[in-house]
N, C-alpha and C positions, 0 to 999 in steps of 0.2 A: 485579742478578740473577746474574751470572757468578758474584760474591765469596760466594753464598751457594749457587752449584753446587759450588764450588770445596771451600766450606767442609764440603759436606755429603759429596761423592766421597769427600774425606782423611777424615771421620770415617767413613765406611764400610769403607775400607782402612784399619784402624786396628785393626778390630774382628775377633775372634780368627774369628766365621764368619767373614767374609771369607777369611784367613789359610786355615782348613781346607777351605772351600770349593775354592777357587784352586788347591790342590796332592792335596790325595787324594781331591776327586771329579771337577773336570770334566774332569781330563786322561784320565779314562779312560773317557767318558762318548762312545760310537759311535753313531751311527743306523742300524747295518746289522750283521748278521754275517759277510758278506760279507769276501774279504781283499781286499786294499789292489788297485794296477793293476800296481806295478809287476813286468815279466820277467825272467827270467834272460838272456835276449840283452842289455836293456837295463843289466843290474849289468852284468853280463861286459864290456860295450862301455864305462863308467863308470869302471870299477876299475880296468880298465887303461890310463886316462890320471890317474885320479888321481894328488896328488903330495902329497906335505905341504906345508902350509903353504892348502894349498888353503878356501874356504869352500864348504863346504855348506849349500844351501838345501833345505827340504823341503816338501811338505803332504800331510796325507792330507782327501779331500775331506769325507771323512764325520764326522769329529771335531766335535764342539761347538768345541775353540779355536779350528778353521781359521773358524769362525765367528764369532766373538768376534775375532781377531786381523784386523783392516782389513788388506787387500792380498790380492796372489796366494799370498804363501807365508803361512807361520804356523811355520816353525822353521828355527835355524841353526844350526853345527855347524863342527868346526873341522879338519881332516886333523892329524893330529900325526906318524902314522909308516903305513908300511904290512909288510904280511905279521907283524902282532905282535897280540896282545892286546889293544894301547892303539891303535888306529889311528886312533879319533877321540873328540876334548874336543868336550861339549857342556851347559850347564846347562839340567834339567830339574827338573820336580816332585820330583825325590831328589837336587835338588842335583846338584855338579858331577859328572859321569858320564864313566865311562872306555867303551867301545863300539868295534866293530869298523864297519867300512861296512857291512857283509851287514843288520845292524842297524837300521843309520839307512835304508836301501831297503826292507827285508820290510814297514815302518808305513806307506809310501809311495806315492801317487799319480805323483807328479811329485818328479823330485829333477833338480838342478839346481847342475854343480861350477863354480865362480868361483876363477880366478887372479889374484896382484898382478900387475899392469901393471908387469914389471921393466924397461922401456927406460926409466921416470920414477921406477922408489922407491929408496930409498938402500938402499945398497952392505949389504949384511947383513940386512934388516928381514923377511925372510920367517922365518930361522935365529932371530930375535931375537925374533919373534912367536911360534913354536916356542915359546921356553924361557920366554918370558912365560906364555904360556896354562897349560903344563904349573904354572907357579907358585901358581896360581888353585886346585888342587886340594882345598884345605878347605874352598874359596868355598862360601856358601850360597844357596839360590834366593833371588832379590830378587821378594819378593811385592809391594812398594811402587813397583818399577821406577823407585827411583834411578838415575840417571846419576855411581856414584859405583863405587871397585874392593873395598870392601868386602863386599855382598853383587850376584849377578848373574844376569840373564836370558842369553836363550838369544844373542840376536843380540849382548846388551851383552860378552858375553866374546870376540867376535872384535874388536872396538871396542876395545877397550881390551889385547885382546893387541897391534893395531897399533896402538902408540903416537902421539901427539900426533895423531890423525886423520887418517896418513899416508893411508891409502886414499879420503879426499875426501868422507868421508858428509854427506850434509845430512841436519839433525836434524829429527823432528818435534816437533810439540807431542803429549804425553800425551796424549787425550782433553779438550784444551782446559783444563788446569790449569798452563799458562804452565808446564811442565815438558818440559826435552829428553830425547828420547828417542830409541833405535836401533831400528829397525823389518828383519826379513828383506827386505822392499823395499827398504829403505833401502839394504841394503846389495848388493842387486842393482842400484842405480841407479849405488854409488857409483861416481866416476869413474878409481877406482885401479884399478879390477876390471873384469877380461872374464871373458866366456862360456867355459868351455870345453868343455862338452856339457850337454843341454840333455835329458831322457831323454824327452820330448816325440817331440824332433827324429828317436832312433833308430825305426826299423822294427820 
């Protein structure tokens, strides 16, 4: 029974609806008109502990992905610089996306900034993670959610900016299609990464 779920998932994701489905309707697909939760106290208090190299996690409650996506978050996002234009890498429905932070907060319920755990990663891997990600820039959305650096989802491009699995993630399985996968959980569990505000947590 698995071999013939398995068989039938991959011929679905295979199929061009599928493909247009996935990227130009459900990401824009809201249950409310309503905006998002997040505050200006909350960015303000955010933004200035942000750092580069930093992970951002996100969810807006109301979105069809955050429901479709298993777990508390449904998006990830990566610091690359602050006070510029580019101040955060993230792949989305338009492919690899340049964005400011004010950006990844206004779509936002809950945002959520994760640091590497520098008393255990090697000597450069945040700077090195930097210029990796910035590398990715032609990347395209991975509608198939290979585990591979050719095309990439949202959480797979912080995964693979730190190299060899420096930040400790445990993989999941896809949807049961014996396929590893990086999940926004995932990479809130992972054991390289602490909290560093939690916009929950602000006032």
């Amino acid at each position: 029974m698995i071999k013939y779920y398995r068989r039938f998932v991959m011929w679905v994701m295979n199929t061009e609806l599928y493909k247009y489905t996935l990227q130009y309707i459900i990401p824009d697909i809201r249950f409310t008109m309503k905006y998002t939760q997040m505050t200006g106290i909350q960015f303000n208090k955010m933004y200035s502990l942000l750092k580069p190299g930093d992970v951002i996690l996100t969810v807006d409650k109301r979105k069809l992905t955050s429901l479709l996506i298993p777990g508390t978050f449904s998006h990830a996002a990566m610091c690359i610089d602050k006070n510029s234009d580019w101040e955060v890498s993230e792949m989305t429905h338009d492919d690899y996306t340049k964005s400011c932070f004010f950006d990844i907060c206004k779509e936002s319920d809950r945002v959520v900034i994760l640091r590497v755990n520098c008393t255990t990663c090697f000597e450069g891997s945040v700077d090195h993670a930097i210029a990796r990600c910035k590398e990715f820039e032609d990347a395209k959305y991975d509608t198939q959610f290979d585990l591979n650096i050719h095309t990439l989802y949202c959480s797979e491009l912080i995964y693979q900016s730190y190299i060899n699995n420096s930040l400790q993630v445990c993989l999941d399985d896809f949807i049961g299609l014996g396929r590893q996968y990086i999940s926004p959980d995932g990479l809130y569990n992972a054991k390289q990464l602490r909290v560093v505000v939690d916009s929950d947590q602000i006032a």
